[in-house]
C-alpha positions in Angstrom: 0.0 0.0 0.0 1.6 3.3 -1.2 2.4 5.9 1.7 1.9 8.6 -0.1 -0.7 11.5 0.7 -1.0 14.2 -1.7 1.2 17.3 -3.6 0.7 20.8 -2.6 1.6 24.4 -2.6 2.3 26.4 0.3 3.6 30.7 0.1 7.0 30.5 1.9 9.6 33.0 1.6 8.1 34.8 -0.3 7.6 32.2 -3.1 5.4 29.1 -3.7 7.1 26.5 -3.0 5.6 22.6 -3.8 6.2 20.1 -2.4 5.1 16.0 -1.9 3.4 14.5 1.8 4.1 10.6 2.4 3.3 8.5 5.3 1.4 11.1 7.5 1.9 12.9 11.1 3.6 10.5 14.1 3.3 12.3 17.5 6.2 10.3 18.3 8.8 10.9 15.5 10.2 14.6 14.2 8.8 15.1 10.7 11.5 14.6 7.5 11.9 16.9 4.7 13.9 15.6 2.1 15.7 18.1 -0.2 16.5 17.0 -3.9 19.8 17.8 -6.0 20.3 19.8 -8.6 18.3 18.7 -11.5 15.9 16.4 -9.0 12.3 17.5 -9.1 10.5 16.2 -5.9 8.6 13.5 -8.0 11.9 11.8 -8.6 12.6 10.8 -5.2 9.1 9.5 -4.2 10.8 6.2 -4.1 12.9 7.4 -1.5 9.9 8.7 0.5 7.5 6.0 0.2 9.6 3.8 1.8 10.6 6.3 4.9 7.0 7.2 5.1 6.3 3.7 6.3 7.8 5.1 9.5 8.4 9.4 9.3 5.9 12.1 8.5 7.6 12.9 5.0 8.0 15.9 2.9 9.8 16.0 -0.7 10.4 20.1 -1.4 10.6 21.1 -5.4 13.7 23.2 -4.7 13.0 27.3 -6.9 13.7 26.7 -10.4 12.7 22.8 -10.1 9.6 21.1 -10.1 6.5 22.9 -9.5 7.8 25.6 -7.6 8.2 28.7 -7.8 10.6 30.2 -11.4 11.7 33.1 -12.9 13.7 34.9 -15.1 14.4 37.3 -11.9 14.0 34.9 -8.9 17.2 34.6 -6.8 18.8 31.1 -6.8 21.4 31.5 -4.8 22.3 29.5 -1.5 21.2 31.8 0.5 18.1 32.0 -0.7 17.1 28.2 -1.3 17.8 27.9 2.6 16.1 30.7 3.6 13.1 28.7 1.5 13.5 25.7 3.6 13.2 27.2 7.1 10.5 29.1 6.2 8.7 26.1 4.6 8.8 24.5 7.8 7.8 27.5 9.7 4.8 27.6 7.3 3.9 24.3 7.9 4.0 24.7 12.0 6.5 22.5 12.1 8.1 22.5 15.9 11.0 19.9 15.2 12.0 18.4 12.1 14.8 16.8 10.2 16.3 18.0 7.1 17.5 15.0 4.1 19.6 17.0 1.7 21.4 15.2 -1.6 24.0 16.7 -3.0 22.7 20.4 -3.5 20.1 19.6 -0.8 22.8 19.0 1.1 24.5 22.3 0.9 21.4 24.0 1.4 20.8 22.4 4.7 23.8 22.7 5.8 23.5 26.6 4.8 20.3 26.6 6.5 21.4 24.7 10.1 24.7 27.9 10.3 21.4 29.9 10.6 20.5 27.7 13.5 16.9 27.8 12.4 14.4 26.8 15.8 12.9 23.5 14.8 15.7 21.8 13.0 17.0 18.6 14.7 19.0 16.3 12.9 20.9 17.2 9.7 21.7 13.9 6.9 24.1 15.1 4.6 23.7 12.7 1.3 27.1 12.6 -0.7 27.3 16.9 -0.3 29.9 18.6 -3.3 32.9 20.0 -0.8 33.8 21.5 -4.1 34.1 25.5 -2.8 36.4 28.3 -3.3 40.5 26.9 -3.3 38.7 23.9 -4.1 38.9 21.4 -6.3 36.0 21.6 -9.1 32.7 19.1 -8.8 33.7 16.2 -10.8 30.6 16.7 -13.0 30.2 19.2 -15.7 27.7 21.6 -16.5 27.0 20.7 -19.9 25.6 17.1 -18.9 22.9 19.1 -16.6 22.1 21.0 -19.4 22.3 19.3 -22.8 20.0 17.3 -21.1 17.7 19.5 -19.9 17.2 21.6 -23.0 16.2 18.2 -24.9 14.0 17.3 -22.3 12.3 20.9 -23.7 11.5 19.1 -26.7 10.1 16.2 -25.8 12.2 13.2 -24.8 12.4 9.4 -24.4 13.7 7.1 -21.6 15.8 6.0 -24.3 17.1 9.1 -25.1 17.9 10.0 -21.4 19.7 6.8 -20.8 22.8 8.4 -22.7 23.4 10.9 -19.6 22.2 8.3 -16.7 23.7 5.3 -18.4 23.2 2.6 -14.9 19.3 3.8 -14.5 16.7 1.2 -14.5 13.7 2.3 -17.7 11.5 3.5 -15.1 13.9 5.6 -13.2 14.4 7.1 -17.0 11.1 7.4 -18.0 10.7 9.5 -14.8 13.9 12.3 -15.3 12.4 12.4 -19.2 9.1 13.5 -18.0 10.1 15.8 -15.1 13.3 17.1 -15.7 11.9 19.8 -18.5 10.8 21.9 -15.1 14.3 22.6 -14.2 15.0 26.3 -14.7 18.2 26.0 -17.2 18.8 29.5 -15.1 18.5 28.0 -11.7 20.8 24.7 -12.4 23.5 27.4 -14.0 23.5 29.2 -11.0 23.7 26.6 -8.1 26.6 24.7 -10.1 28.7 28.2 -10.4 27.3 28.2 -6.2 29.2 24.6 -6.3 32.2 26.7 -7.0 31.5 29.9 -5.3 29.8 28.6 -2.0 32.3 27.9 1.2 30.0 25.1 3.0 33.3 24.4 4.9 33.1 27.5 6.9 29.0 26.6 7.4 30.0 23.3 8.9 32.0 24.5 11.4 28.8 25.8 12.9 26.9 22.8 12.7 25.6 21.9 16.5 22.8 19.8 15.6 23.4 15.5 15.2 24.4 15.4 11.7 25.2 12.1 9.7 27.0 11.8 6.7 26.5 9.1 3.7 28.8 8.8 0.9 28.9 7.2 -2.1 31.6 4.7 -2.4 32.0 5.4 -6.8 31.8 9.0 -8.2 34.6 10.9 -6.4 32.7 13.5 -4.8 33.3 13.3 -1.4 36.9 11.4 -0.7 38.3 9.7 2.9 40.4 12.8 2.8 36.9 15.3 2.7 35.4 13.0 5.2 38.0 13.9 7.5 38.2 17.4 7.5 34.2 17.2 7.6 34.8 15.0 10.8 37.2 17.8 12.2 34.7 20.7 11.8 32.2 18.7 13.3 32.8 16.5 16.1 29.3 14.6 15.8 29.2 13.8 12.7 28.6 10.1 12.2 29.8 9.2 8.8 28.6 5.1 6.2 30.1 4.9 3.2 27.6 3.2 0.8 30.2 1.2 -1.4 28.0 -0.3 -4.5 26.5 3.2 -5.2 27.7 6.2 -6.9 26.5 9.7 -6.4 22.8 9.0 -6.8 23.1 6.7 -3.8 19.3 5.3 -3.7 19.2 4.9 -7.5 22.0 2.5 -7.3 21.7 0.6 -3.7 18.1 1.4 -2.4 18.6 -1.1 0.6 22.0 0.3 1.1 21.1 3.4 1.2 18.0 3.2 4.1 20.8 1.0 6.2 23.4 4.2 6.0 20.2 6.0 7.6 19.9 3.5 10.2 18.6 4.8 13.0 19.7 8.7 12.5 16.1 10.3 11.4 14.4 8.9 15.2 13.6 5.6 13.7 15.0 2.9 11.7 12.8 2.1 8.4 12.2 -1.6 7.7 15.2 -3.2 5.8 14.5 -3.5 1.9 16.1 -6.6 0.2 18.5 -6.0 -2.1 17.4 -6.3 -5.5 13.8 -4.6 -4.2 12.6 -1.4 -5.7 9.9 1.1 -4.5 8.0 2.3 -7.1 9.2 6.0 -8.5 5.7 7.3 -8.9 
């Protein structure tokens, strides 16, 4: 039986911002918001959420510029601005604790958003973050695979057709990022990769209080032992898995890996998922 509720809108920082409910309230457990990467509409990790919503009040945000959220030829994408968006969505929502699932870009914005040391947030899991930054060296992907994609996706594209920029990804995972990923604001993704860049999360980690876990991927060469470490030196809490059969899109690759590297962290542990096992995507 699918956990999830329904999509909505809510006005949040001055923007709407949209965003997916699964598995529904639990006095007893802090809700989850899960915060997508860079070219990750919130549709694309309802996988993800179905499965934690067996256990978590979940929420999937469409980051500005993705999804059905709010976009712009004017809108501010910056850091700063995507988490002011998500402590003011959980403000709007009345949300008294919560904790924050950031991939990749999500993760830099929560981590942007916990320096601000918002009331509310709790827990912090940072999901294979870029520690690419200023002095730094560059995020091992490159902008024209975000957007060559993206501006065929315009026209009308396959699963076929994307399987030439996610070459591992199941047809259905395909099918999905065709349909979706024409809401990504060619705009926006230009601007949070040159944030990859231009954005010191380094300096916003060394004010992170809150619990905060860490999962890497163990292909992909985003985040080495070597980044780990100086993570682990600016915060003294951090708990750190390193999922080793999965590259930077950690669930896509190892589901059931990736909900063990969780483990317990978010309050709860979510029933194991056998390897091989997929949630559906939609």
């Amino acid at each position: 039986m699918s956990t999830y509720l329904y999509g909505a809108n809510v006005q949040a920082n001055g923007i709407r911002q949209h965003y997916l409910r699964y598995g529904g309230a639990r006095a007893e457990l802090d809700p989850v918001i899960i915060v997508p990467g860079i070219t990750s509409p919130a549709v694309t990790w309802g996988f993800v959420a179905e499965h934690l919503g067996e256990v978590f009040d979940t929420y999937v945000l469409d980051v500005r510029g993705r999804g059905l959220s709010s976009a712009s030829d004017s809108l501010d994408y910056s850091l700063d601005a995507q988490a002011a968006d998500l402590i003011a969505f959980a403000t709007a929502l009345g949300m008294e604790r919560y904790s924050v699932l950031g991939h990749s870009m999500g993760a830099r914005i929560g981590i942007r958003a916990a320096r601000a040391k918002p009331v509310g947030m709790a827990r912090l899991a940072m999901i294979d973050p870029p520690v690419s930054g200023p002095g730094r060296r560059p995020y091992p992907s490159q902008l024209p695979w975000y957007i060559d994609s993206i501006r065929q996706s315009r026209e009308g594209m396959t699963a076929d057709a994307m399987r030439a920029f996610c070459t591992t990804w199941t047809d259905e995972q395909l099918a999905l990022r065709a349909e979706w990923l024409h809401t990504c604001d060619e705009r926006a993704i230009r601007a949070s990769f040159e944030g990859f860049h231009a954005d010191d999360i380094h300096a916003d980690l060394a004010h992170l209080k809150i619990p905060a876990l860490l999962v890497t991927a163990g292909r992909g060469d985003v985040v080495r032992d070597e980044d780990v470490e100086e993570i682990r030196a600016l915060v003294p809490q951090l708990d750190h898995t390193r999922v080793k059969n999965a590259g930077h899109m950690i669930p896509w690759d190892d589901e059931a890996g990736f909900h063990a590297a969780l483990g317990g962290f978010l309050g709860a542990s979510v029933p194991p998922l056998a390897q091989g096992d997929r949630h559906a995507s939609q």
